[in-house]
VEXZANU-477108 format. One record per residue: y, x, z of N, C-alpha, C in turn. Coordinates in Angstrom, 2 decimals. Layout:
REM VEXZANU-477108
<r><n_north>Y</n_north><n_east>X</n_east><n_up>Z</n_up><ca_north>Y</ca_north><ca_east>X</ca_east><ca_up>Z</ca_up><c_north>Y</c_north><c_east>X</c_east><c_up>Z</c_up></r>
...
END
This chain:
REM VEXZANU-477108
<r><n_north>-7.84</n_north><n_east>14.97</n_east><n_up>-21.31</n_up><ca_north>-7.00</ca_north><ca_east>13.92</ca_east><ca_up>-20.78</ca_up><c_north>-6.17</c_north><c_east>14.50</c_east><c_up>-19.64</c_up></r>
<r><n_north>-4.77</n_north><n_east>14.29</n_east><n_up>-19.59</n_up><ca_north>-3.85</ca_north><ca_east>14.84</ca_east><ca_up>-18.51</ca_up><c_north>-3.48</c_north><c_east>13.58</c_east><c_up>-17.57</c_up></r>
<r><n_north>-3.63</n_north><n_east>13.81</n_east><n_up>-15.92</n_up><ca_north>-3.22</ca_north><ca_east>12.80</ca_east><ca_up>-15.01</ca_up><c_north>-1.73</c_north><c_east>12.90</c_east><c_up>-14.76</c_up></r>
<r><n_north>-1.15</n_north><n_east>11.78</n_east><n_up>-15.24</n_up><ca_north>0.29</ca_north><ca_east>11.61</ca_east><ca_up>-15.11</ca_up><c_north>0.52</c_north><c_east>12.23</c_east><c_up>-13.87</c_up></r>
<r><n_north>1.80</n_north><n_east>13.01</n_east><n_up>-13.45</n_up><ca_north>2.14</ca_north><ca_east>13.30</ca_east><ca_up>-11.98</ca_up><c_north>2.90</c_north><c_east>12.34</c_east><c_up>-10.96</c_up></r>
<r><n_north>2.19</n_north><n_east>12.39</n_east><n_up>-10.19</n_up><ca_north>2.85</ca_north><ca_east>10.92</ca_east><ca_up>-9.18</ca_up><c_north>4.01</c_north><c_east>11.66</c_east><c_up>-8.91</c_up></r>
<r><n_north>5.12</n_north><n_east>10.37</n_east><n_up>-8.14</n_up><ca_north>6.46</ca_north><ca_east>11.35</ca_east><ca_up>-7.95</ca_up><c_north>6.40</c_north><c_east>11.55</c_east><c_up>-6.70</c_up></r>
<r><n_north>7.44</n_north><n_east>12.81</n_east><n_up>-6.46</n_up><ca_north>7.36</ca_north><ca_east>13.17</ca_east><ca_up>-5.22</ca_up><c_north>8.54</c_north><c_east>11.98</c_east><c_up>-3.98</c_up></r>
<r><n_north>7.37</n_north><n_east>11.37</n_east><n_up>-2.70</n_up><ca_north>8.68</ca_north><ca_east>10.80</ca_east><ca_up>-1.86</ca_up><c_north>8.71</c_north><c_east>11.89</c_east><c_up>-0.90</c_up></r>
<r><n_north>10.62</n_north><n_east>11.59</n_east><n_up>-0.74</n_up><ca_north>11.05</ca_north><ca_east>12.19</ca_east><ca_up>0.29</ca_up><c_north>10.11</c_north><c_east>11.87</c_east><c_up>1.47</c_up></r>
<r><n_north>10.17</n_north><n_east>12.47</n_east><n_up>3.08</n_up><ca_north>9.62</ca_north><ca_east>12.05</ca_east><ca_up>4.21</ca_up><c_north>9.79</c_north><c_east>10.97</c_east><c_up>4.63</c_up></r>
<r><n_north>11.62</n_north><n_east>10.57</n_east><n_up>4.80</n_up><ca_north>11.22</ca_north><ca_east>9.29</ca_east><ca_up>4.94</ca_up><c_north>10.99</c_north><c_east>8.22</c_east><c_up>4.50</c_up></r>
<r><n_north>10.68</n_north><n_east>8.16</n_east><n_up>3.30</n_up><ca_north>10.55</ca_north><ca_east>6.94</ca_east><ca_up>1.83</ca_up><c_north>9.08</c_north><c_east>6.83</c_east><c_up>2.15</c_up></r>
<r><n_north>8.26</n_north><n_east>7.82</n_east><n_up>2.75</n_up><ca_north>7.03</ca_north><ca_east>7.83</ca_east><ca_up>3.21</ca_up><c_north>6.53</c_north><c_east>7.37</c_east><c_up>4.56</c_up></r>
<r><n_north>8.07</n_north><n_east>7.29</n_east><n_up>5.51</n_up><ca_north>7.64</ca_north><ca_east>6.68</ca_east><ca_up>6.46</ca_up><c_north>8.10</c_north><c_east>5.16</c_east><c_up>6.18</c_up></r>
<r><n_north>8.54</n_north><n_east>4.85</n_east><n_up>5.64</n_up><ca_north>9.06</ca_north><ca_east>3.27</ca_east><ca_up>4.86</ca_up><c_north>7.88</c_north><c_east>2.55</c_east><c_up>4.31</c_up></r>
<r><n_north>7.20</n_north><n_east>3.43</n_east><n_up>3.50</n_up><ca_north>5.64</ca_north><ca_east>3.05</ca_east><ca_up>3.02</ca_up><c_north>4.49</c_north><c_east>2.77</c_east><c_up>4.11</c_up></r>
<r><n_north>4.61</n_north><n_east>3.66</n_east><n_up>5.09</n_up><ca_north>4.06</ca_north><ca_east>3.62</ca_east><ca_up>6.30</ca_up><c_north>4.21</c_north><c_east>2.35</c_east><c_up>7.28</c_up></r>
<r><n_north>5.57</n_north><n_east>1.98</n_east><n_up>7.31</n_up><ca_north>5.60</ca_north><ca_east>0.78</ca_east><ca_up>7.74</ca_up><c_north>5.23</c_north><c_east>-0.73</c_east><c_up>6.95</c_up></r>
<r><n_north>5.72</n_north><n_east>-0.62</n_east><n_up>5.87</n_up><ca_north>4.92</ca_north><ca_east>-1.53</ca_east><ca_up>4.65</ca_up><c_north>3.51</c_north><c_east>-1.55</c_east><c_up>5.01</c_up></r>
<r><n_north>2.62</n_north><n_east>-0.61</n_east><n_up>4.97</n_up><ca_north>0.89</ca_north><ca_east>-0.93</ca_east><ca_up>5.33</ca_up><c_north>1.30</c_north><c_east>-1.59</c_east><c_up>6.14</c_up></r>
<r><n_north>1.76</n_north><n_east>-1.63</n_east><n_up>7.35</n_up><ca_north>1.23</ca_north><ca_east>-1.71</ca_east><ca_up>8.69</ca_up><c_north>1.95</c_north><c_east>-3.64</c_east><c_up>9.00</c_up></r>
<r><n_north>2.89</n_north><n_east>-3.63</n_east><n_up>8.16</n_up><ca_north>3.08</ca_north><ca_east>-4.74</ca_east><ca_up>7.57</ca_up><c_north>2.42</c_north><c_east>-5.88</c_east><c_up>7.27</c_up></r>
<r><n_north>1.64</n_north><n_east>-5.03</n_east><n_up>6.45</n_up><ca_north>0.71</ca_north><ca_east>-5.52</ca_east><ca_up>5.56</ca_up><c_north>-0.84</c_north><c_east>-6.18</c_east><c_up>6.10</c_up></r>
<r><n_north>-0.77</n_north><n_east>-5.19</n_east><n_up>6.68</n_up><ca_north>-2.43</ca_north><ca_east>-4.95</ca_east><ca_up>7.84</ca_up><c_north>-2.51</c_north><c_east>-6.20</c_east><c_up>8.33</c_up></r>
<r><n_north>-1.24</n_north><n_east>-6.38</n_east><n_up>9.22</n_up><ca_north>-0.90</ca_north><ca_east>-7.51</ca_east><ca_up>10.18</ca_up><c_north>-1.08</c_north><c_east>-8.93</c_east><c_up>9.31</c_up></r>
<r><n_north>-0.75</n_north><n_east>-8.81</n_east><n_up>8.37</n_up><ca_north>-0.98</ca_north><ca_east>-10.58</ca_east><ca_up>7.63</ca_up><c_north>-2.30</c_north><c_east>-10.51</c_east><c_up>7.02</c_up></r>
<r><n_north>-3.43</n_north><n_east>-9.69</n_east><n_up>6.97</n_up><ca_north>-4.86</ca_north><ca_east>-9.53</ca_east><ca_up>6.65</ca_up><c_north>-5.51</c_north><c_east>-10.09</c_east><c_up>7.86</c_up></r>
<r><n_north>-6.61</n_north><n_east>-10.98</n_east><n_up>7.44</n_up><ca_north>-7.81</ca_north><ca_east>-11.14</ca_east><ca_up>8.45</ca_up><c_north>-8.19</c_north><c_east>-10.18</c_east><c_up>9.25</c_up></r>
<r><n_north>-8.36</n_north><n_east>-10.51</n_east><n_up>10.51</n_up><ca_north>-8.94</ca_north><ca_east>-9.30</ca_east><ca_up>11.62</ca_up><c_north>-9.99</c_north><c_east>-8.70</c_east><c_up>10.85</c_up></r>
<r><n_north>-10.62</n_north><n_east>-9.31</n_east><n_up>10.28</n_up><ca_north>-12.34</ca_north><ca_east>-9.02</ca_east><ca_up>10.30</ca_up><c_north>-12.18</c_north><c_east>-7.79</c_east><c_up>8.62</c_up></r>
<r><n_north>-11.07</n_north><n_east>-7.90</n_east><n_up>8.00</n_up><ca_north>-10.71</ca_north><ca_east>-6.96</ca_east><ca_up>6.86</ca_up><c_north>-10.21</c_north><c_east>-5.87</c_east><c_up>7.44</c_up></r>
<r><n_north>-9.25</n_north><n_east>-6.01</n_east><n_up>8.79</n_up><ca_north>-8.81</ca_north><ca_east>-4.31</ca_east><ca_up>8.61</ca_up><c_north>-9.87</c_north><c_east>-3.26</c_east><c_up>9.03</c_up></r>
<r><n_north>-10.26</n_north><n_east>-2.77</n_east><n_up>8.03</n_up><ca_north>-11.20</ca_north><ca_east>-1.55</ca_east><ca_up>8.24</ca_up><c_north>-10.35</c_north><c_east>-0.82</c_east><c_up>7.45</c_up></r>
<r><n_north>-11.04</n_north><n_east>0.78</n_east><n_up>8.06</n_up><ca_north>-10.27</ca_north><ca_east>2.02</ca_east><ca_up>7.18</ca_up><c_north>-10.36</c_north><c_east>2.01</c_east><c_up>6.14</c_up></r>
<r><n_north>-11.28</n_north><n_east>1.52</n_east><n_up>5.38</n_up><ca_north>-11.34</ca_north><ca_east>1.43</ca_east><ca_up>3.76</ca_up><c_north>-10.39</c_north><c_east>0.16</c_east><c_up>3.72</c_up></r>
<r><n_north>-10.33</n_north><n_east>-0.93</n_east><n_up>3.63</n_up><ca_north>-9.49</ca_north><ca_east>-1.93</ca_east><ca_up>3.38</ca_up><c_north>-7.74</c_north><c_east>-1.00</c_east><c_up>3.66</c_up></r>
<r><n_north>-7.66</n_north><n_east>-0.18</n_east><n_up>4.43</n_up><ca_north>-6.38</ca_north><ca_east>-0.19</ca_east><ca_up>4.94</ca_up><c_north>-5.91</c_north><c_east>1.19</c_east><c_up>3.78</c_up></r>
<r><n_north>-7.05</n_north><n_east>1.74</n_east><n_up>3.61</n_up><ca_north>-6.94</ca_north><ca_east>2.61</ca_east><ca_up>2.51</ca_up><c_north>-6.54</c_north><c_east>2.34</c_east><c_up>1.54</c_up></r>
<r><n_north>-7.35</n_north><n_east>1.38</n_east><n_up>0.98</n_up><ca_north>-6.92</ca_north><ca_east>0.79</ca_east><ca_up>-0.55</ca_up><c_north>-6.01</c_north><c_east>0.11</c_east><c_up>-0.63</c_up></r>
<r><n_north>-5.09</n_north><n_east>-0.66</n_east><n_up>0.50</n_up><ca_north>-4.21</ca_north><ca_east>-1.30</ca_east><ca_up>0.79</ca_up><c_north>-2.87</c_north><c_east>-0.11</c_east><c_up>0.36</c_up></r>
<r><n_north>-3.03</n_north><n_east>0.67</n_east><n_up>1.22</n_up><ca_north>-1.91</ca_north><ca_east>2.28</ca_east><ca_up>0.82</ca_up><c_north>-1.92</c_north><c_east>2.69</c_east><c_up>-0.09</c_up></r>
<r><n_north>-3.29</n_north><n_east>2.37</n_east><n_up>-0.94</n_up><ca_north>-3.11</ca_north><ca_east>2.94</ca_east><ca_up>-2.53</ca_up><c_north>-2.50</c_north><c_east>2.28</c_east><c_up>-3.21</c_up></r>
<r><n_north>-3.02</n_north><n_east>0.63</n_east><n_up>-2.83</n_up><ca_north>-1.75</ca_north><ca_east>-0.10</ca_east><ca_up>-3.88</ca_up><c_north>-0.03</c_north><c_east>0.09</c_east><c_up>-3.11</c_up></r>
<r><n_north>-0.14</n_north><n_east>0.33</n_east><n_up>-2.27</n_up><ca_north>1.55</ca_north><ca_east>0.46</ca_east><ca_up>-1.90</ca_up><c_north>2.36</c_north><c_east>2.02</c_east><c_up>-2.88</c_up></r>
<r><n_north>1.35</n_north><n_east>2.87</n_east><n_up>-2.75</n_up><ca_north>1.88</ca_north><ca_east>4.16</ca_east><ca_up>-3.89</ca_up><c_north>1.94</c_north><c_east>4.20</c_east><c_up>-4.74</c_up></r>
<r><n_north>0.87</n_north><n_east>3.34</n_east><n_up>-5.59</n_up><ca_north>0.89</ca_north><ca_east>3.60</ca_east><ca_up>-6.53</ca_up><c_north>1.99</c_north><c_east>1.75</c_east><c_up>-7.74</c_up></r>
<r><n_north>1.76</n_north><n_east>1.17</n_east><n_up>-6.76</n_up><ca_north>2.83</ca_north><ca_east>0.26</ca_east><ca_up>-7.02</ca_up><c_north>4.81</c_north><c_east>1.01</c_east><c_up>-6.51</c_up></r>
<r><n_north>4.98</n_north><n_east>1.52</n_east><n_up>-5.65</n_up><ca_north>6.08</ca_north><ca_east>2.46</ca_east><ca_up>-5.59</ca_up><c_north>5.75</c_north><c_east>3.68</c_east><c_up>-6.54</c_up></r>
<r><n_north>5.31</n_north><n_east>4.02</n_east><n_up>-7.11</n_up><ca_north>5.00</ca_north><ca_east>4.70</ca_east><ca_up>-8.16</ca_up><c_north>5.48</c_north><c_east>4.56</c_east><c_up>-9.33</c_up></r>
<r><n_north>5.20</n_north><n_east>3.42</n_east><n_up>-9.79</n_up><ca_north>5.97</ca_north><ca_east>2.45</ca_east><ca_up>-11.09</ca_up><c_north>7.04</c_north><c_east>1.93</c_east><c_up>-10.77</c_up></r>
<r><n_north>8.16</n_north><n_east>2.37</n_east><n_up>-9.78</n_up><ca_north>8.88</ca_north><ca_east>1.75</ca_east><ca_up>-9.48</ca_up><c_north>9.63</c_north><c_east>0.72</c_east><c_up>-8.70</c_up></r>
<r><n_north>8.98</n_north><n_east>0.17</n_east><n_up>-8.16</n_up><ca_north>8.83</ca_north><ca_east>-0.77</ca_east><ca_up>-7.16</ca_up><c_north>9.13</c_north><c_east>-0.80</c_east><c_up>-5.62</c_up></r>
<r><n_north>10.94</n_north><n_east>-0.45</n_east><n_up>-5.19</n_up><ca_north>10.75</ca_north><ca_east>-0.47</ca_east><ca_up>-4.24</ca_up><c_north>11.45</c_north><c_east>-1.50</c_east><c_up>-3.07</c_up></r>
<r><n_north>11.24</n_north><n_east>-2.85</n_east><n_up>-3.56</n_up><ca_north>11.21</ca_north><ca_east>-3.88</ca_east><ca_up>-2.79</ca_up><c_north>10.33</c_north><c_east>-3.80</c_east><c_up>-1.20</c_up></r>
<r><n_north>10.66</n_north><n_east>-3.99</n_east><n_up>-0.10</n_up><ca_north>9.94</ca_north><ca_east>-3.70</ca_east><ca_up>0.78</ca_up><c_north>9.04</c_north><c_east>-5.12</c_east><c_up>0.86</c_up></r>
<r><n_north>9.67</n_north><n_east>-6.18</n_east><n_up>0.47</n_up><ca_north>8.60</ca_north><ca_east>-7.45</ca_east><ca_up>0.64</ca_up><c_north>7.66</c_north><c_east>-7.52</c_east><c_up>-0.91</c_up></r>
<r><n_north>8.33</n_north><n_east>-7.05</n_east><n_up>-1.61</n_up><ca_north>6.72</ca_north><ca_east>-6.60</ca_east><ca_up>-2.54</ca_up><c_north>6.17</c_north><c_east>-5.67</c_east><c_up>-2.91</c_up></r>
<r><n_north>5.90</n_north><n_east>-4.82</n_east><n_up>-2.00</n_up><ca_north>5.09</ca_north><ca_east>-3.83</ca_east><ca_up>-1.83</ca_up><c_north>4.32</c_north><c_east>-4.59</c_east><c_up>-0.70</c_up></r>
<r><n_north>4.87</n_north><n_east>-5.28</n_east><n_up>0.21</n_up><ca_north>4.07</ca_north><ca_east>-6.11</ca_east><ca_up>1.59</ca_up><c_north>2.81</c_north><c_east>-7.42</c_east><c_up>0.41</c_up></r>
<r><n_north>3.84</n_north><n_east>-7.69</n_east><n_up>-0.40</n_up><ca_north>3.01</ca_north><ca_east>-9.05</ca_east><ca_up>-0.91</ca_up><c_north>1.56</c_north><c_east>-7.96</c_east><c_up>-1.79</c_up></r>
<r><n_north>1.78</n_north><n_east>-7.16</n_east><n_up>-3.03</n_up><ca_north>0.82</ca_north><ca_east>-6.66</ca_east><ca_up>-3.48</ca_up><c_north>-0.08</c_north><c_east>-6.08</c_east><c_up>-2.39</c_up></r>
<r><n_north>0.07</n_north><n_east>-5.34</n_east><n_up>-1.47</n_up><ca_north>-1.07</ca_north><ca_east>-4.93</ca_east><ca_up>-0.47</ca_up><c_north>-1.91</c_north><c_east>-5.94</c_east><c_up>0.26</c_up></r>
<r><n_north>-0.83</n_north><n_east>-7.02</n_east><n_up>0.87</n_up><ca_north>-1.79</ca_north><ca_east>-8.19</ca_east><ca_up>1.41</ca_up><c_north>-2.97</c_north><c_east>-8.62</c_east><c_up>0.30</c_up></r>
<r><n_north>-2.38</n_north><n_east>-8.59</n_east><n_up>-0.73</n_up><ca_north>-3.32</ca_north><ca_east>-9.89</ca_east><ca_up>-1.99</ca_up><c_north>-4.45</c_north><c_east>-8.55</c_east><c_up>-2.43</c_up></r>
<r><n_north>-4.17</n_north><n_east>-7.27</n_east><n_up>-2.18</n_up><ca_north>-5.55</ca_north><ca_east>-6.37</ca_east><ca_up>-2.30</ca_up><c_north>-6.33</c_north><c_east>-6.07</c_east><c_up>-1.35</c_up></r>
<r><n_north>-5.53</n_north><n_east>-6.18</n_east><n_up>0.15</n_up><ca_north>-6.48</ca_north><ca_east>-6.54</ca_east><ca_up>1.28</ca_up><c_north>-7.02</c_north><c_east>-7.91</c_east><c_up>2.03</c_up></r>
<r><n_north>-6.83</n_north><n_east>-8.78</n_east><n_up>0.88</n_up><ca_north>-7.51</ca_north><ca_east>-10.28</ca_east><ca_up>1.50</ca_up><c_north>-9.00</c_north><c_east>-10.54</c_east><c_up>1.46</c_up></r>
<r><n_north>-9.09</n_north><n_east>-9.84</n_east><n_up>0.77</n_up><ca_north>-10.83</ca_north><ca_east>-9.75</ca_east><ca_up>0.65</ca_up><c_north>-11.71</c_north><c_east>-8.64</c_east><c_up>1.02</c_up></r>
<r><n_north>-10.66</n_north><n_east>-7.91</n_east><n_up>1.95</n_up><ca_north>-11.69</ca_north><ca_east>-6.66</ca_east><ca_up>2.26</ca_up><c_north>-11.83</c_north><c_east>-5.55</c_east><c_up>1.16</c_up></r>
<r><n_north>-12.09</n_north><n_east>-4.41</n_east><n_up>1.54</n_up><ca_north>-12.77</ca_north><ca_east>-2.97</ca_east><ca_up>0.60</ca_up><c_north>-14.10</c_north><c_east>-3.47</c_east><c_up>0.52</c_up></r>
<r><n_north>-14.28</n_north><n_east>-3.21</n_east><n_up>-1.09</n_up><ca_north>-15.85</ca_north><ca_east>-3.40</ca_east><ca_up>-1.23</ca_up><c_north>-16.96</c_north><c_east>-2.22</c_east><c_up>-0.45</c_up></r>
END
């Protein structure tokens, strides 16, 4: 089995993503932002900009709705 190659972002398309988490963080329950929650939160922001996706308010909406419940 071969892992598709993610694409490469420029630096600052990465600091754009960077601000999206942090975005994101902010409309999550206090008691969710942990490093794992904020982790998996960044994974869905890449890998949703990954497929294309580079709306800055939905990349904000998919991360909130994967960090509303916390990292298991």
């Amino acid at each position: 089995m071969t892992i598709p190659e993610m694409p490469k972002f420029d630096p600052e398309y990465v600091a754009t993503l960077r601000e999206v988490l942090a975005i994101a963080v902010e409309q999550i329950a206090e008691e969710h932002r942990t490093p794992a929650t904020k982790a998996m939160m960044a994974q869905v922001i890449v890998q949703t900009a990954a497929r294309g996706v580079t709306d800055a308010h939905a990349l904000v909406g998919h991360a909130v709705r994967a960090g509303e419940i916390g990292a298991p």
